[in-house]
ZADOVEX-840236 format. One line per 3 residues: number of its first residue (from 0); for each residue x, y, z of C-alpha. Coordinates in steps of 0.001 Angstrom, whole numbers. Layout:
% ZADOVEX-840236
NUM = X,Y,Z ~ ... .
***
This chain:
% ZADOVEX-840236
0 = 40622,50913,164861 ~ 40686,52969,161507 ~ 44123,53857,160846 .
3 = 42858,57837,160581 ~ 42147,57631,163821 ~ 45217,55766,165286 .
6 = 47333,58444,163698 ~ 45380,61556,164988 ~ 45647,59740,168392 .
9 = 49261,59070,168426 ~ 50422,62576,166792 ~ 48413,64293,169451 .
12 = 46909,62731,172417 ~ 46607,66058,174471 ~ 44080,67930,171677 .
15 = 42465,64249,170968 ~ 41440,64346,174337 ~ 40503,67973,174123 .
18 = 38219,67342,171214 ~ 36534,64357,172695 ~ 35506,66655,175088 .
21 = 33813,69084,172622 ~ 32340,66464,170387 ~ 31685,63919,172155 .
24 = 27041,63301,172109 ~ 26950,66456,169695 ~ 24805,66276,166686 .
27 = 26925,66953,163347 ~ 25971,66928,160109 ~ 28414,66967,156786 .
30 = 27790,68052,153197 ~ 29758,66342,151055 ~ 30367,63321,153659 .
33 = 30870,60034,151529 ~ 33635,61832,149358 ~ 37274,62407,150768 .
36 = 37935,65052,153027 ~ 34330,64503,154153 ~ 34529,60467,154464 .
39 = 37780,61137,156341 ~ 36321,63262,159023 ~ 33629,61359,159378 .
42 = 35147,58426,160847 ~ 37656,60863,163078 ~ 33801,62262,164323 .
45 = 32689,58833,165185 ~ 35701,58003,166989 ~ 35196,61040,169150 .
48 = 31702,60045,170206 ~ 29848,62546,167847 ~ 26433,61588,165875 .
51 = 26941,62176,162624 ~ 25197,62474,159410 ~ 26325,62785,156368 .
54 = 24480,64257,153432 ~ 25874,63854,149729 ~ 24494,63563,146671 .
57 = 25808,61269,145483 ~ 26507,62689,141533 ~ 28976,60635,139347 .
60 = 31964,61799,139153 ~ 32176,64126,141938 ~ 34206,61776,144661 .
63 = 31245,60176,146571 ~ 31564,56806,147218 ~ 29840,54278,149841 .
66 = 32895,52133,150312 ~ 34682,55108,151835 ~ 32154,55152,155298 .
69 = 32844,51375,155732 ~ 34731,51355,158768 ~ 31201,53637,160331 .
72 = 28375,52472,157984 ~ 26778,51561,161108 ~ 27280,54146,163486 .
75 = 26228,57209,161268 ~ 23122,58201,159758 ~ 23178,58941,155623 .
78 = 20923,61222,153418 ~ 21007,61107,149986 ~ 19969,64586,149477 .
81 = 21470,67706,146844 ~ 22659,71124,148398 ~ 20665,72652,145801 .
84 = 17675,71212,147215 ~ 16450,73729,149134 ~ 13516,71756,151154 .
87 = 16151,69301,151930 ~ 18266,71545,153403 ~ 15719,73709,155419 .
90 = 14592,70108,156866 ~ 18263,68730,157586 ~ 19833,71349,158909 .
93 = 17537,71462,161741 ~ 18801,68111,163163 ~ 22880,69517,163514 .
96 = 24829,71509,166128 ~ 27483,71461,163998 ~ 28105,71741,160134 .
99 = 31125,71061,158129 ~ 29637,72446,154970 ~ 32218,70388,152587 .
102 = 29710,69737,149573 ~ 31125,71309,146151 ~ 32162,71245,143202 .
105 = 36216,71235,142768 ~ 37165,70778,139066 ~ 39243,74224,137588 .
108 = 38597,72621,134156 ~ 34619,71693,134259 ~ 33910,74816,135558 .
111 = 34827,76305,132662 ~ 33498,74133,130336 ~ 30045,74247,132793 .
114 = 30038,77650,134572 ~ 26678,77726,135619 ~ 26515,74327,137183 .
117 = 29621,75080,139064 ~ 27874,78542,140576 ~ 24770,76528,141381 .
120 = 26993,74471,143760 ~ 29763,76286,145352 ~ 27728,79619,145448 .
123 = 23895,79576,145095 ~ 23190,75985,147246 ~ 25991,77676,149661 .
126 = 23979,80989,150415 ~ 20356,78726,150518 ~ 22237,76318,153348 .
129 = 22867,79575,155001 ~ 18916,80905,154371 ~ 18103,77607,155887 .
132 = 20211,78061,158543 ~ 19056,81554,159624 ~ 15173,80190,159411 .
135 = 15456,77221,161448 ~ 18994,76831,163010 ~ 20444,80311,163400 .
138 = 22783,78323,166706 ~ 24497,76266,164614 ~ 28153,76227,163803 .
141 = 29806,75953,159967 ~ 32580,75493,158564 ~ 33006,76122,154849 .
144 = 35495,74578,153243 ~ 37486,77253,150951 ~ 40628,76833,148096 .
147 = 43722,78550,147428 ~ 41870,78739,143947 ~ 40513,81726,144968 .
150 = 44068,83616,145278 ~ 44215,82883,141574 ~ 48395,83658,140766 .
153 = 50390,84470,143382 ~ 54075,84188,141799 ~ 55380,81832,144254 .
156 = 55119,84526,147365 ~ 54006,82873,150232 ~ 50120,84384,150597 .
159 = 48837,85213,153675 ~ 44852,85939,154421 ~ 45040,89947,153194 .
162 = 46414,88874,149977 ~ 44154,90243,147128 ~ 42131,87699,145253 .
165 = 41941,87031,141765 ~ 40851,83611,140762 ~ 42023,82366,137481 .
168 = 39136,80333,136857 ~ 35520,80209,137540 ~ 35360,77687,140434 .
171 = 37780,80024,142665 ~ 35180,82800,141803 ~ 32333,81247,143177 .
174 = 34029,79607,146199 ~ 35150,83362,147033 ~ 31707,83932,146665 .
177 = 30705,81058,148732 ~ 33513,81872,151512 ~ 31657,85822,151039 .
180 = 28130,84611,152344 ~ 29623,82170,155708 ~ 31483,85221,157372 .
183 = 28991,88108,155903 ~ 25746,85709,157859 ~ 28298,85375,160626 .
186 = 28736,88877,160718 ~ 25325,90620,160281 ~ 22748,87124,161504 .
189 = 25441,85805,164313 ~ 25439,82934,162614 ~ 29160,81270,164139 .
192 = 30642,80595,160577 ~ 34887,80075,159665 ~ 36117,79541,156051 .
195 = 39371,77051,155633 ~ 41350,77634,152651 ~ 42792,74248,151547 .
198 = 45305,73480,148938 ~ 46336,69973,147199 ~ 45772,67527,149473 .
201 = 46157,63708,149322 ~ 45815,60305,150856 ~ 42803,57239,151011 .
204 = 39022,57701,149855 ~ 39857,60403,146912 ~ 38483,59389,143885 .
207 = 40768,57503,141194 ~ 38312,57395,138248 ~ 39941,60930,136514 .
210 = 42875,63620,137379 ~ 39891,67012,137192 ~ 39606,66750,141340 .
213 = 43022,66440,142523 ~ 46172,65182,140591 ~ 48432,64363,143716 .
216 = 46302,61446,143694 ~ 45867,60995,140069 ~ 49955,60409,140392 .
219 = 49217,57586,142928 ~ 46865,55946,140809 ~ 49408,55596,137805 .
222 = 52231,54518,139949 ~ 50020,51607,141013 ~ 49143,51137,137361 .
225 = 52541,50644,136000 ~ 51726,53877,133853 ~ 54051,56692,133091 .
228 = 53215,59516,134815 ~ 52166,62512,132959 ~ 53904,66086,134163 .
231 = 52304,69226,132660 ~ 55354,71972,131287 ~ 58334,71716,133216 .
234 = 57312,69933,136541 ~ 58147,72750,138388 ~ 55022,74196,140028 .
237 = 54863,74111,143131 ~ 51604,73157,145451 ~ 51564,73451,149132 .
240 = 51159,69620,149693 ~ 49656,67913,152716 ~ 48142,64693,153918 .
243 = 44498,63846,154404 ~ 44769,63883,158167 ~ 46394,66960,158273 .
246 = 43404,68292,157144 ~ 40896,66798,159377 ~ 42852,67927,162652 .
249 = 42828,71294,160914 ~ 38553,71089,160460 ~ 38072,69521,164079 .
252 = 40154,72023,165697 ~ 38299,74847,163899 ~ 35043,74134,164599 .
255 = 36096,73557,168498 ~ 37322,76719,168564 ~ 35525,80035,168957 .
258 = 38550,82032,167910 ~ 37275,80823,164427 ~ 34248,82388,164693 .
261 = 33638,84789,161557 ~ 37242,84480,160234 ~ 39219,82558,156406 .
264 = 42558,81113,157266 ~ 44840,79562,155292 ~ 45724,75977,155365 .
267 = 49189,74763,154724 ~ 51445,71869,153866 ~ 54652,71264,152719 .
270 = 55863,73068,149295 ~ 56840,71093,146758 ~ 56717,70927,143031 .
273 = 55025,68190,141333 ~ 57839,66732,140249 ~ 59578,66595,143381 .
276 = 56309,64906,144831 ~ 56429,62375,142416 ~ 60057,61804,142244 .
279 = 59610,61307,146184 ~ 56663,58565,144768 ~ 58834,56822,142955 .
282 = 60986,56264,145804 ~ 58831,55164,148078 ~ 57042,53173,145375 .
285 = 60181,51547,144578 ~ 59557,51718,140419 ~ 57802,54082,138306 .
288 = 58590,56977,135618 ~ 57198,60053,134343 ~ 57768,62427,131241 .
291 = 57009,65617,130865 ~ 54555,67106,128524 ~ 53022,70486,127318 .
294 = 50372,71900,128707 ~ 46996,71330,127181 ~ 45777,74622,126098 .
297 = 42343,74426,128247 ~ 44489,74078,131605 ~ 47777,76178,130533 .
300 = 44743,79309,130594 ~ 44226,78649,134259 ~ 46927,77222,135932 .
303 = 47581,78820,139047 ~ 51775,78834,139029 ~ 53277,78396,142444 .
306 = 51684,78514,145476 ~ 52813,78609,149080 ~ 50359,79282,152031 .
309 = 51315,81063,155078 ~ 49048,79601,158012 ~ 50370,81682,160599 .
312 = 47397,82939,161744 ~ 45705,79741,162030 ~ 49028,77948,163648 .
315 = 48144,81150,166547 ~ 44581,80970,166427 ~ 44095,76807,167258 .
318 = 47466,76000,167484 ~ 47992,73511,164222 ~ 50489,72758,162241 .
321 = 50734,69647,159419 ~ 52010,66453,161316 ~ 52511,64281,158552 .
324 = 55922,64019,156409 ~ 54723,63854,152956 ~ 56566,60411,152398 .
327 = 54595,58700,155026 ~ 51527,60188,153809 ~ 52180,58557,150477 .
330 = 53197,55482,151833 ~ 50028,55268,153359 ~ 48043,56104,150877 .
333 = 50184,53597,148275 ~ 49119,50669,150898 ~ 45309,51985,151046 .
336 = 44481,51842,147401 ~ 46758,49141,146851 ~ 44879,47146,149264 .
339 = 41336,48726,147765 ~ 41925,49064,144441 ~ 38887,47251,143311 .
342 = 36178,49881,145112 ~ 38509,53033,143182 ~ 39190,52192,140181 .
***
């Protein structure tokens, strides 16, 4: 059995039972499912008896990768199909109960350097899923899947869900935007529609080809390399860290829920600055180095600073928390791409 799945088991039999009772024979479909978070939940579906099918487009670059559905190639159903293809979507979204609407675009950097692309995906394909829905599946349930990016700088206060936001870049602008449209067609259409806010998260079937989508991982991948690791300024930022898994209990349990229903919440992990995270690496890595560096100027504009997410109001709405000490969840991911290298790099 996938080790995903073993792990969601073990931490919490009572909800995995819970949930195989909700998903078990119902249709789901996932935007964004051969990349990481998506790939991830995927498998966790399968286990629970859902059908699944996964859309993605399968663009270079952007984390989709056929190697990560391996363990379910033949138990789920794939389209290759863009978000921003609006015929697509009006056609697939008819065949779902469910939709984990994960398909976007997540680099700060190229969304500068490409604005409009980056509003064609996380905004404009997100309100024509939505159109779709309302036309020919207005029962369906989504979940959109939101960033701290679009708290912008928060000076290290932990943020809860009133606190104002003011991306620092242009993807957090349009995934505000994108977050807007779920709950405003949830309020006014009744289409059932919850936004999760993630931050930095980490562990098997990210992409390892560049740093733009996630560095946590980017760290792994030069550990395994032998590299020195590269630490922006003084190492000090801090992210809200949190395993892979983590994250999926956090989408499953959402969508189960209709306490959800027309409501962002944060998601949190455990705080810790990027140096401590990769010091902790090291350790468990048993050899590496780093050195820090400036900032290049094109990132130094938007860097975020410290962030530290309060998920009360999720922890009371579903009843999660993060299960997984972030030195296990390295460890695990360590003996994943150490084990797949070849299919990553």
């Amino acid at each position: 059995m996938e080790e995903l799945v073993r792990w969601l088991q073990t931490q919490t039999p009572e909800k995995w039972g819970e949930l195989q009772s909700f998903y078990c024979g119902k249709r789901v479909m996932i935007t964004g499912g051969m990349g990481f978070i998506g790939s991830n939940l995927a498998i966790a579906l399968v286990a629970l008896g859902a059908h699944v099918l996964i859309v993605d487009s399968m663009i270079p670059d952007y984390g989709g990768n056929e190697f990560n559905i391996r363990p379910v190639a033949d138990k789920v159903r794939i389209n290759i199909s863009d978000v921003r293809d609006r015929t697509s979507m009006d056609f697939l979204v008819r065949q779902c109960e469910l939709l984990f609407n994960l398909a976007g675009s997540l680099s700060h950097v190229d969304s500068m350097k490409d604005p409009f692309t980056d509003l064609e995906i996380n905004a404009v394909s997100q309100l024509s899923i939505l159109e779709s829905c309302r036309k020919y599946n207005p029962t369906v349930k989504i979940l959109f899947a939101g960033t701290r990016g679009q708290y912008g700088r928060t000076h290290g206060k932990p943020v809860n869900e009133d606190y104002p936001m003011r991306p620092c870049d242009v993807n957090g602008i349009n995934n505000v935007a994108g977050e807007a449209y779920h709950l405003l067609y949830n309020d006014v259409y009744g289409i059932r529609a919850c936004s999760l806010r993630l931050t930095n998260t980490f562990g098997p079937r990210h992409q390892m080809k560049h740093p733009r989508q996630g560095v946590l991982n980017w760290f792994i991948r030069q550990l395994i390399d032998g590299q020195t690791i590269k630490l922006y300024g003084t190492g000090q930022q801090i992210r809200d860290t949190k395993y892979v898994a983590d994250v999926v209990e956090a989408m499953l349990l959402a969508m189960a829920s209709e306490e959800t229903n027309g409501k962002a919440f944060n998601i949190g992990g455990e705080p810790l600055s990027l140096l401590q995270f990769v010091q902790l690496a090291i350790e468990v890595n048993g050899s590496g180095k780093y050195e820090l560096v400036p900032f290049p100027e094109n990132s130094l504009k938007i860097e975020v600073g410290d962030y530290i997410a309060d998920y009360t109001r999720f922890k009371q709405a579903v009843g999660w928390e993060p299960r997984t000490p972030v030195r296990e969840g390295i460890r695990r991911t360590l003996d994943y791409y150490r084990r797949f290298k070849e299919y990553y790099w």
